[in-house]
FIPADREN-593343 format. One record per residue (C-alpha): z, x, y; residue in one letter. Coordinates in steps of 0.25 Angstrom, whole numbers, padded with zeros to 4 digits, always signed. Each point is the difference from the previous one (the first is absolute). Last residue first. Example, Ala and Ser with C-alpha at 12.3 -4.5 7.8 and 13.67 -1.06 7.14 Angstrom:
REM FIPADREN-593343
+0029+0055-0004S/+0002-0006-0014A/
***
This chain:
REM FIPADREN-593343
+0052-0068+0096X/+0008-0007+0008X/-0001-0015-0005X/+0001-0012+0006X/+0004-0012-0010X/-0003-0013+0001X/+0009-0011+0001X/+0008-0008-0011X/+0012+0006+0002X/+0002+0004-0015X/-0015+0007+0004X/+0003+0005+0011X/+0014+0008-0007X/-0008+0004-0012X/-0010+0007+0009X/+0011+0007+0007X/+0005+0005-0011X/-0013+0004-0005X/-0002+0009+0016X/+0015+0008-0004X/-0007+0004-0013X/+0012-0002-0011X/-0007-0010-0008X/-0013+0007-0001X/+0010+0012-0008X/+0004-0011-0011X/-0015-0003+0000X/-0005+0013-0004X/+0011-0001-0009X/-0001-0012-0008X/-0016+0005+0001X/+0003+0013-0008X/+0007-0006-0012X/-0009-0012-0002X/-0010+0011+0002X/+0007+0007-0012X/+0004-0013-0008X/-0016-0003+0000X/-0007+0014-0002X/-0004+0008+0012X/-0013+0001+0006X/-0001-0013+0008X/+0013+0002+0005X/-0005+0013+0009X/-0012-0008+0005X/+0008-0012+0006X/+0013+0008+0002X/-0008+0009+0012X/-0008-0014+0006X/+0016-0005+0001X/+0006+0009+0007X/-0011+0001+0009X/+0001-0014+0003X/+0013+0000+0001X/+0001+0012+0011X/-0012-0009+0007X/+0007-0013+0001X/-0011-0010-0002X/-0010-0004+0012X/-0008+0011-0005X/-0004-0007-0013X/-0002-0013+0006X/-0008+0007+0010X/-0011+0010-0010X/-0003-0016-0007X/-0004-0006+0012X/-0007+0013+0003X/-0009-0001-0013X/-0001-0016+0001X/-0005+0003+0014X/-0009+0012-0003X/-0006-0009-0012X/-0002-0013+0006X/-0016+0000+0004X/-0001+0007-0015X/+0004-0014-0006X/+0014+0005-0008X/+0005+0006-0013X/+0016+0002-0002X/+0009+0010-0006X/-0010+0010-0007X/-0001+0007-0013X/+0008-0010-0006X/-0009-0005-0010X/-0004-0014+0005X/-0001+0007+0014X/-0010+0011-0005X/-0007-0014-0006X/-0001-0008+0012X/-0004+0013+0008X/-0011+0002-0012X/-0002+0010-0008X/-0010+0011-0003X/-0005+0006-0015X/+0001+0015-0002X/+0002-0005-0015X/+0008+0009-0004X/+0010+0002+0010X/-0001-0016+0006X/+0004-0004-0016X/+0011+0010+0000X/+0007-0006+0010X/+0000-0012-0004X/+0005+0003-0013X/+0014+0007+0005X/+0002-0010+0012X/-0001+0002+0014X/+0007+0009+0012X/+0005+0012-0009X/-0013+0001-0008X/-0010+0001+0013X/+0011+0011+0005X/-0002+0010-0012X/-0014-0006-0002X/-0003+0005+0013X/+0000+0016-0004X/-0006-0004-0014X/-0013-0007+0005X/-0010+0004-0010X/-0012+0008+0006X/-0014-0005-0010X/-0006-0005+0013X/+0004-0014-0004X/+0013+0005-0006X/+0003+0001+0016X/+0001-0013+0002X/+0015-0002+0004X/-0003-0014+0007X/+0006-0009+0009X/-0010-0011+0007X/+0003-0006+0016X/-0006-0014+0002X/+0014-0007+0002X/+0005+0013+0011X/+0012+0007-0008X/+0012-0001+0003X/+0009+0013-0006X/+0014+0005-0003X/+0008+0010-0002X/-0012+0009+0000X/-0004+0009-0012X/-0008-0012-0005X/-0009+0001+0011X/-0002+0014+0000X/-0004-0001-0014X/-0009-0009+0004X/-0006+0009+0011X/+0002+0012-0012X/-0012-0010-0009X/-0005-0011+0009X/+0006-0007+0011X/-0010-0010+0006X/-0003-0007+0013X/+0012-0003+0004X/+0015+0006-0002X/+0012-0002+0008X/+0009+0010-0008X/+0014-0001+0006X/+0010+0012-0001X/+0015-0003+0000X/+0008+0010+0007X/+0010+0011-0006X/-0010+0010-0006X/+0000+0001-0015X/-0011-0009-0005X/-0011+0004+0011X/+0003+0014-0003X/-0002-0002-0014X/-0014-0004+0003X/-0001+0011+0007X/+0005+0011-0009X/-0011-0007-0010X/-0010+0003+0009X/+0003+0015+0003X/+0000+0001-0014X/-0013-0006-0002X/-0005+0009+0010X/+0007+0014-0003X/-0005-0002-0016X/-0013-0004+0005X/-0003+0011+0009X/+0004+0009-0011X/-0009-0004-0010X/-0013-0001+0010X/-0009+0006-0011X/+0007+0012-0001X/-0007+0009+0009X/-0003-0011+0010X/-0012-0011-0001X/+0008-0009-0005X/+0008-0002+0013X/-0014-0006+0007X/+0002-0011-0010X/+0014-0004+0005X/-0004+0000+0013X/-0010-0009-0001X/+0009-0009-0011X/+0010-0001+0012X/+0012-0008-0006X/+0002-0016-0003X/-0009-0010+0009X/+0011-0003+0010X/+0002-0013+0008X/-0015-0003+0001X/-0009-0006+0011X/+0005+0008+0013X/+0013+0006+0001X/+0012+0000-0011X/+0015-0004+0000X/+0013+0005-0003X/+0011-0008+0008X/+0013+0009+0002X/+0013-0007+0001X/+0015+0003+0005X/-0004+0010+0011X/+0012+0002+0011X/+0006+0008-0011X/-0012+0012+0000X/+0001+0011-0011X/-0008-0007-0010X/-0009-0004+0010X/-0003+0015+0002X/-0001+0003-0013X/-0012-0012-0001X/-0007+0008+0010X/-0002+0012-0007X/-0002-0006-0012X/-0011-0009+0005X/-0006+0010+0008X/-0004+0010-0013X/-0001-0010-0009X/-0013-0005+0009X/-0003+0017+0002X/-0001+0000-0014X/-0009-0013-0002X/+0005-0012-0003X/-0012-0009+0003X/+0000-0008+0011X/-0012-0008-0002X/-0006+0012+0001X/-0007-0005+0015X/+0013-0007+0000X/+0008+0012+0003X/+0012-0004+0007X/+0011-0005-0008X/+0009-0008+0009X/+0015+0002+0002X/+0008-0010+0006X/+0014+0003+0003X/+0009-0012+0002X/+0014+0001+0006X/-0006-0004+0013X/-0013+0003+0000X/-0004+0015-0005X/-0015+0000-0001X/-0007+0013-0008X/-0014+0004-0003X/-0003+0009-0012X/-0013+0006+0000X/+0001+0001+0016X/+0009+0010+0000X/+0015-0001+0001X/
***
């Protein structure tokens, strides 16, 4: 780890904090850099079952190093091949978020704007501080939002989205949460505790299920109705053979809680 990304591992949690506020934590290469490198190793640790993104000082994540960007057009071929490898790297992040086992959390204050909304709506899920503004704004400096409206227009509806492409306007935590872009919208006093509230009940779960379950999630989604009716009848047929699920059934029919393994 450097300290452009810090990391806290409690329990079964993992926190991971943005840390560039002097950018507003702009995605910059080395940014993408870190966070793939650390969210593979989540991927490969069983004793985490959540990871919390979130940002340091004013701003969750202000969308990609425009700096950086600009000094890449000064190359040969006017920063072509810089921003080939860097949106691609981006997008192999976000799906990185989407295919590793564990939930991801965005806690997001301040504001998300362009790839720092993208970000958030490649996250499973998402609380957001109650003053905190969503926006993929880049058409206001004439740089249409095309990498984050693949996740933007997964997360909220079809028309919605378009409107925040064009217009480059922000919404509100109300709003995003009206839409679907976030779970839940609270004072900012309340935000880390609502966030790791949030990050427990999930770990709390039976881990192997949760898995399970976050991998049938995305992969139904893609697939027609009898298909992922087909798929899930057995993804769940397998759940119900997992030693831990049969053991879960039997607490509950017990009427006690059950203790899990893994």
């Amino acid at each position: 780890m450097t300290d452009l990304l810090l990391r806290n591992d409690k329990d079964a949690v993992t926190t991971l904090t943005l840390n560039a506020p002097q950018k507003l934590n702009a995605l910059s290469k080395e940014m993408l850099t870190e966070l793939q490198s650390t969210l593979d190793d989540l991927a490969k640790n069983s004793n985490i079952r959540v990871v919390v993104l979130r940002g340091a000082g004013k701003a969750f994540c202000a969308g990609h190093d425009l700096k950086q960007m600009t000094a890449a057009r000064k190359t040969d071929d006017g920063g072509k091949e810089y921003f080939n490898a860097l949106f691609a790297q981006c997008g192999a992040l976000m799906q990185s978020i989407t295919n590793m086992p564990q939930p991801v959390i965005a806690q997001v204050h301040g504001i998300a704007t362009a790839a720092g909304c993208q970000l958030v709506a490649s996250c499973d899920m998402a609380v957001a501080a109650n003053d905190c503004r969503f926006g993929v704004n880049g058409v206001n400096i004439g740089l249409f939002c095309s990498t984050p409206m693949v996740a933007l227009s997964r997360n909220i509806p079809r028309k919605q989205a378009f409107e925040m492409l064009v217009t480059g306007e922000f919404i509100n935590a109300t709003r995003a949460c009206e839409l679907g872009l976030i779970n839940r919208a609270v004072a900012p006093d309340d935000l880390e505790a609502a966030t790791i509230d949030l990050a427990q009940k999930v770990a709390a779960q039976l881990g192997v299920a949760v898995k399970t379950g976050k991998a049938a999630f995305y992969a139904q989604a893609q697939m027609t109705l009898s298909e992922a009716y087909d798929f899930t009848g057995q993804v769940m047929a397998d759940n119900m053979l997992f030693r831990e699920t049969k053991n879960g059934i039997a607490a509950f029919l017990d009427k006690r809680k059950p203790e899990w393994d893994q």
